[in-house]
N, C-alpha and C positions, 0 to 999 in steps of 0.2 A: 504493500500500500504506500502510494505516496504520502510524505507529510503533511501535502498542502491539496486542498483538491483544485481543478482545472481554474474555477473562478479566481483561487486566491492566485493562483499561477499569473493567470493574466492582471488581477489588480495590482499585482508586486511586480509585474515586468511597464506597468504601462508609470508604475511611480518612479520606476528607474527611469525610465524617457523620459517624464517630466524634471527628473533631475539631470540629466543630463543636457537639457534643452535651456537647462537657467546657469548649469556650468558650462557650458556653448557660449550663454552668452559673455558672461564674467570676462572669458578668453577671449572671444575677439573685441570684447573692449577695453580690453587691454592690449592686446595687439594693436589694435586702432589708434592707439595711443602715441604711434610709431606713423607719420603722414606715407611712409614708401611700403608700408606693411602689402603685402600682395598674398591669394591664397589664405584668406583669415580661417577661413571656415573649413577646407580642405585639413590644416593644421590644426585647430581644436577638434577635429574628428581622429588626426591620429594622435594628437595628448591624450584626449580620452577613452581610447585604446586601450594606449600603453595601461593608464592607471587603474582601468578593468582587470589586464593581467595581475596586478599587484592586488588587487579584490580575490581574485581567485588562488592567490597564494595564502594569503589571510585565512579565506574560507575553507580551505585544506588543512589546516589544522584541525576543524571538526570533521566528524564523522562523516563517513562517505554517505550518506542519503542527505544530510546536511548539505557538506558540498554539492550536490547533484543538484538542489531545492536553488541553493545561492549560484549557482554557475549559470543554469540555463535564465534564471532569471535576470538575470544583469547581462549575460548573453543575448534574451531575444530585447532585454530593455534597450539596450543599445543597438541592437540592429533596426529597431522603429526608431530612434531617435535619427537614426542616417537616410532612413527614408523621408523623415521630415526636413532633415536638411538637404535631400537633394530637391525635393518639390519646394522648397524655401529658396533654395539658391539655384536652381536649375542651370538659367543663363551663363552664370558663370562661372558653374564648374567647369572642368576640362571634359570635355567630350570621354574617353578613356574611362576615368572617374564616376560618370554617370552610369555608364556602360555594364563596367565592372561589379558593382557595388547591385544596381539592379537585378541582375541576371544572379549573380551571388546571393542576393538575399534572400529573394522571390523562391530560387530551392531550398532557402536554409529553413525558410519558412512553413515548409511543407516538413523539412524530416522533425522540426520542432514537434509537430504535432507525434510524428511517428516515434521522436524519443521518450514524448511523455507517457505516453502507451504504454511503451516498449522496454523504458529501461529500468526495471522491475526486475530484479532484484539490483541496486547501483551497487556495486562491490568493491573493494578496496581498491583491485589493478584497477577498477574502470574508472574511480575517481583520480589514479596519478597518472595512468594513460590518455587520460582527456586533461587534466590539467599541462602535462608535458607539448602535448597536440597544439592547444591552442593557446599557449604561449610561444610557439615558434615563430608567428608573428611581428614579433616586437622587435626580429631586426631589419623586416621589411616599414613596421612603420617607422623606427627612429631615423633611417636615410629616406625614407620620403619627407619628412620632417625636417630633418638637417637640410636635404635640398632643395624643397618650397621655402625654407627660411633665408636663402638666399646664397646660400655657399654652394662652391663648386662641384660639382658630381664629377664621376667618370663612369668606364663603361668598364673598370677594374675594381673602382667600390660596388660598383650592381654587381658586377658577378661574383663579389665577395660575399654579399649578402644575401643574393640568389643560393648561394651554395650553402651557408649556414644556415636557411631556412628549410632547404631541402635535409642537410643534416640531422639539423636537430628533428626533424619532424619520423624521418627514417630511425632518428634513437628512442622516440617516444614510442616507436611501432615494436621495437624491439625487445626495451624494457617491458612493454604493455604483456609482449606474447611472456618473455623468460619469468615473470612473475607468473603466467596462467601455466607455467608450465608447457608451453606450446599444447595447449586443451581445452579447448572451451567446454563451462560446465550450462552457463544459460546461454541462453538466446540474446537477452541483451547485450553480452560482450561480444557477441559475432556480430550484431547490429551497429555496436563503435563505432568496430575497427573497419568495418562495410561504409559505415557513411563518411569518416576519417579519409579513406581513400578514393571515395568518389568526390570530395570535398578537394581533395588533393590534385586533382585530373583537373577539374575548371580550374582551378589557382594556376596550376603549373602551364593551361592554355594558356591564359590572359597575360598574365608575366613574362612567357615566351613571346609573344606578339608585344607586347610592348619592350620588353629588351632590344629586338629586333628593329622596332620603328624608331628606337633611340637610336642605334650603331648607325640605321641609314642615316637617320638626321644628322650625326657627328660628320658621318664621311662626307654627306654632302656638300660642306661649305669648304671642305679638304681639297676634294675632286676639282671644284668651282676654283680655288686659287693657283689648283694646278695647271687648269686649262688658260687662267689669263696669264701665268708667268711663264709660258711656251711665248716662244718668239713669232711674231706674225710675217710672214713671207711677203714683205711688199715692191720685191721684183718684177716685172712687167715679164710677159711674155716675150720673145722676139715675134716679131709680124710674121 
């Protein structure tokens, strides 16, 4: 049995969006505070990230149905507060950003319901297999963050960070199994590590297509200084 039934589920995820929607705002008025501030809102959506993972570190000290109660709900709180901020900011988020986040949440929002079902009995690995899972994140958002804030990117820190995300996410999967013993006893740990990897498939699209449309974008203006500093042939034919 869960500890909280579906109503309290949803009234505890919809009070985290509302908290999160007035620390939204706090952030970008203080950003704002800065005249060259660009990306306000892109940026307080990944502070507010980060400081979810640090919620789910907290919350893992108690008991795993505990954690399960406090994760998904700060989990689906915040993914409707980013729904509200991209219908609030539409225009000016980056096309990418809208794109992503849409299509990402829209499924998360379906297995929500399937996790609440489903994850009956929440068991110890499955509380530090999902806490390990979805903290892998956080070095995907601190370099989008570091470089919406105005400092320099390369295509050697993405693929720094690409690769520790994909790491760390491959040791969550690891430890998850070497603690079950490589055995699943319910159904909900197979359901996890199932939705963990199909979660992992869209992630690993989107990031690859965008990795990619940055490396063009680099070379492009490379390519472009190459071709003006060839020497132009301004010989005349002989008649």
């Amino acid at each position: 049995m869960h500890s909280a039934t579906f109503l309290d589920f949803i009234i505890h995820s919809l009070a985290i969006t509302g908290i999160c929607l007035i620390l939204d705002a706090i952030i970008i008025a203080t950003l704002n505070l800065n005249p060259n501030t660009r990306h306000a809102s892109e940026r307080s959506h990944y502070l507010l990230s980060i400081f979810s993972v640090c919620v789910y570190i907290v919350a893992y000290q108690a008991d795993s149905e505990t954690f399960r109660d406090i994760w998904m709900t700060t989990l689906l709180g915040l993914y409707l507060y980013d729904v509200c901020i991209i219908a609030r900011d539409w225009r000016t988020l980056k096309p990418s950003y809208r794109v992503f986040y849409s299509v990402h949440h829209g499924i998360s929002f379906l297995l929500f319901a399937l996790w609440y079902v489903t994850f009956v009995p929440f068991t110890a690995a499955m509380a530090l297999g999902a806490l390990l899972w979805v903290s892998s994140d956080i070095w995907r958002w601190a370099e989008q963050y570091w470089r919406l804030s105005g400092h320099q990117s390369s295509n050697t820190l993405r693929d720094t960070v690409w690769y520790l995300e994909r790491s760390h996410r491959i040791l969550a999967y690891c430890i998850y199994m070497w603690i079950l013993d490589f055995e699943f006893q319910h159904t909900s740990e197979r359901i996890l590590i199932a939705s963990g990897i199909f979660m992992d498939i869209i992630d690993a699209y989107f990031q690859h297509q965008a990795r990619t449309a940055y490396k063009n974008q680099q070379a492009s203006p490379v390519k472009s200084k190459q071709q003006s500093d060839e020497p132009i042939n301004t010989t005349k034919k002989a008649a």
